[in-house]
Every structure is written in structure tokens, then in C-alpha cells.
C-alpha positions as CSV (number, residue, x, y, z in Angstrom):
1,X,129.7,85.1,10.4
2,X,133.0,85.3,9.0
3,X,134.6,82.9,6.6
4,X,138.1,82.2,7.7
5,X,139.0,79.3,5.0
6,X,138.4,75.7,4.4
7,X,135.0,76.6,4.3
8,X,135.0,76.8,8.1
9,X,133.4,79.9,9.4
10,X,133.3,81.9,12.9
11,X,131.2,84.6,14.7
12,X,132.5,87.8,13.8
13,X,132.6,88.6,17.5
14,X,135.6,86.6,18.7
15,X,138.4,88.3,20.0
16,X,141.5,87.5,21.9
17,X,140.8,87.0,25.7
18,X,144.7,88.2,25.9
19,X,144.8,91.1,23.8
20,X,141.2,91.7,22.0
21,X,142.6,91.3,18.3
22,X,139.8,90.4,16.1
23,X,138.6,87.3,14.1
24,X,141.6,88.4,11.8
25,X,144.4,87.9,13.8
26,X,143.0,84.3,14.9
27,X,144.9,81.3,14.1
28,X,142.5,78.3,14.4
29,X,143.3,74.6,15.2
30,X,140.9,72.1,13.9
31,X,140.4,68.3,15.2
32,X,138.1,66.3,14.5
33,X,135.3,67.5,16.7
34,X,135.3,70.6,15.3
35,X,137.7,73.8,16.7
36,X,139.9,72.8,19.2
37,X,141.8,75.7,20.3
38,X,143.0,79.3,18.6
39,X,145.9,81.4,18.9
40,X,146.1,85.0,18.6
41,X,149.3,85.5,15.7
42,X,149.6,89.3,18.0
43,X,150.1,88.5,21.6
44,X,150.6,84.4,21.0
45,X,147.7,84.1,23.5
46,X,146.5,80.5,23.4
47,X,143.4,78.7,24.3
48,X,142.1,75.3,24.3
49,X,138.1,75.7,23.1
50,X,137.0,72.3,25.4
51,X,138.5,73.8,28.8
52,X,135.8,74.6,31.2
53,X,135.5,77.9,32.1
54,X,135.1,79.5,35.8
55,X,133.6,77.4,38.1
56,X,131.5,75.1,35.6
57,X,134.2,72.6,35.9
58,X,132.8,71.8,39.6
59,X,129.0,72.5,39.2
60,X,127.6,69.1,38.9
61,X,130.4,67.0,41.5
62,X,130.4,69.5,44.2
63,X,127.9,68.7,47.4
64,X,127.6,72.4,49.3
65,X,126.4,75.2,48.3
66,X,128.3,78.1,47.6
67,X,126.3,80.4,49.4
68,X,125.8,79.2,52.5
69,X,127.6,75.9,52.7
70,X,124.5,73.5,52.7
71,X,123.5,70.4,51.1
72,X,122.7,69.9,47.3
73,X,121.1,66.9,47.7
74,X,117.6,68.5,46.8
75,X,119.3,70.1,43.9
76,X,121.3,72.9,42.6
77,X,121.3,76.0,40.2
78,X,123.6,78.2,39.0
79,X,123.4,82.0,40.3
80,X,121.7,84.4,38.3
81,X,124.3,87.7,39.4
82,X,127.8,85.1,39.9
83,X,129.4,81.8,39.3
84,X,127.7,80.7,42.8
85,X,126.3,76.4,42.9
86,X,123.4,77.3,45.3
87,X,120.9,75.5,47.1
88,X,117.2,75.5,46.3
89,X,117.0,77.8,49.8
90,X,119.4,80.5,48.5
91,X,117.9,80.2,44.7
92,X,114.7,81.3,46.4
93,X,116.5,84.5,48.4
94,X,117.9,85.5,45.1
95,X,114.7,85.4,43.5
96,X,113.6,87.3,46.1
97,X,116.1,89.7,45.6
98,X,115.7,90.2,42.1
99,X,111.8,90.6,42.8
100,X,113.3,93.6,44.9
101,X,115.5,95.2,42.2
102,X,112.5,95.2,39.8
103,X,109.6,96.4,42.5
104,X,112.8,99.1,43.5
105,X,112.9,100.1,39.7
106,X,116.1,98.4,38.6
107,X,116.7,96.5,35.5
108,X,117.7,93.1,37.1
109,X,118.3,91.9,33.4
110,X,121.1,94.3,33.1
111,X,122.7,92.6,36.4
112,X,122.9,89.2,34.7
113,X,126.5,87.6,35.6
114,X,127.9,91.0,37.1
115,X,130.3,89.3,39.6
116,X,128.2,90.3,43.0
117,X,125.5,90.6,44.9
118,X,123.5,94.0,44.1
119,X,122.0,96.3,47.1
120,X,118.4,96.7,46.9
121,X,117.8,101.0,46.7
């Protein structure tokens, strides 16, 4: 953690999403909830801390699955290997595929949130 006044402290792991200046070169903006948004003093990126991200904005008020377009009535999970909503049906067919990777000898942890759908060896 890093101490970055006020008595207000950050991981020391943040870094622009515009530029990748460190914890340093952070401007913070405070409200009463806590951080609300930063501001790199390099590139002027800015970011609002309470925007959703990706696709979680949709994940709980969409009704079809990404995947194949069916119903989430019977519920929904997020995709282990993207940003997919999917279906109970295609959760089980990418548990099933993961069983693959690790029977094929691949490290499906290393896959988590890689943006695609991996080939099975």
C-alpha cells in the first residue's frame, strides 16, 4: 500500500489505463463514498472509479445468452475465458472444455479472462 496523503492510501499497483504512470503521477478525487475518480498529472487520462467496466453493465438485465442466444431464465454466469452472460447449457460446454485443457495438459488457470475461446491440443 502506498500512502498518498490525508491518510488515504492505495495499492501500489495502480497505474494509468492511458499511459501506465505509477501510483505517483495519480491525482485522486475523493467524495464521500470513498475515491471517486483519478487523473493521471502525465497524459491527463481521466476515470471515474464507479463506471462499470466491459460488459458488467448488462450482466444481470440482459435475457439471452451470449453464446448462443438462448434464454436466461434458468440462470446465468459469467464466462470463465471472456466477458460472455451464458446460459446454464453453454456454462456446462465450457466446463467441459476446460476439463479438456487440463486432461490435454494445459494450465486452464493461466487462460482465466484471455479474451477467447482456447483450442483443445
Amino acid at each position: 500500500m502506498v500512502d498518498i496523503g490525508g491518510g488515504l492510501r492505495v495499492h501500489e499497483e495502480t497505474r494509468c489505463r492511458g499511459c501506465g504512470a505509477g501510483t505517483d503521477c495519480l491525482r485522486y478525487y475523493q467524495g464521500w463514498l470513498g475515491f471517486q475518480a483519478i487523473e493521471c498529472k502525465v497524459c491527463g487520462h481521466q476515470e471515474d472509479l464507479n463506471a462499470p467496466v466491459g460488459k458488467t453493465d448488462t450482466f444481470f438485465t440482459q435475457s439471452s445468452c451470449d453464446r448462443c442466444g438462448g434464454t436466461l431464465e434458468k440462470g446465468r454466469t459469467m464466462s470463465w475465458f471472456t466477458q460472455d452472460c451464458l446460459c446454464p447449457d453453454c456454462h456446462g460446454k465450457e466446463r467441459e472444455l476446460r476439463a479438456k485443457l487440463r486432461a490435454a495438459g494445459q494450465d486452464d488457470a493461466k487462460l482465466e479472462g484471455c479474451g477467447y475461446l482456447p483450442l483443445v491440443e
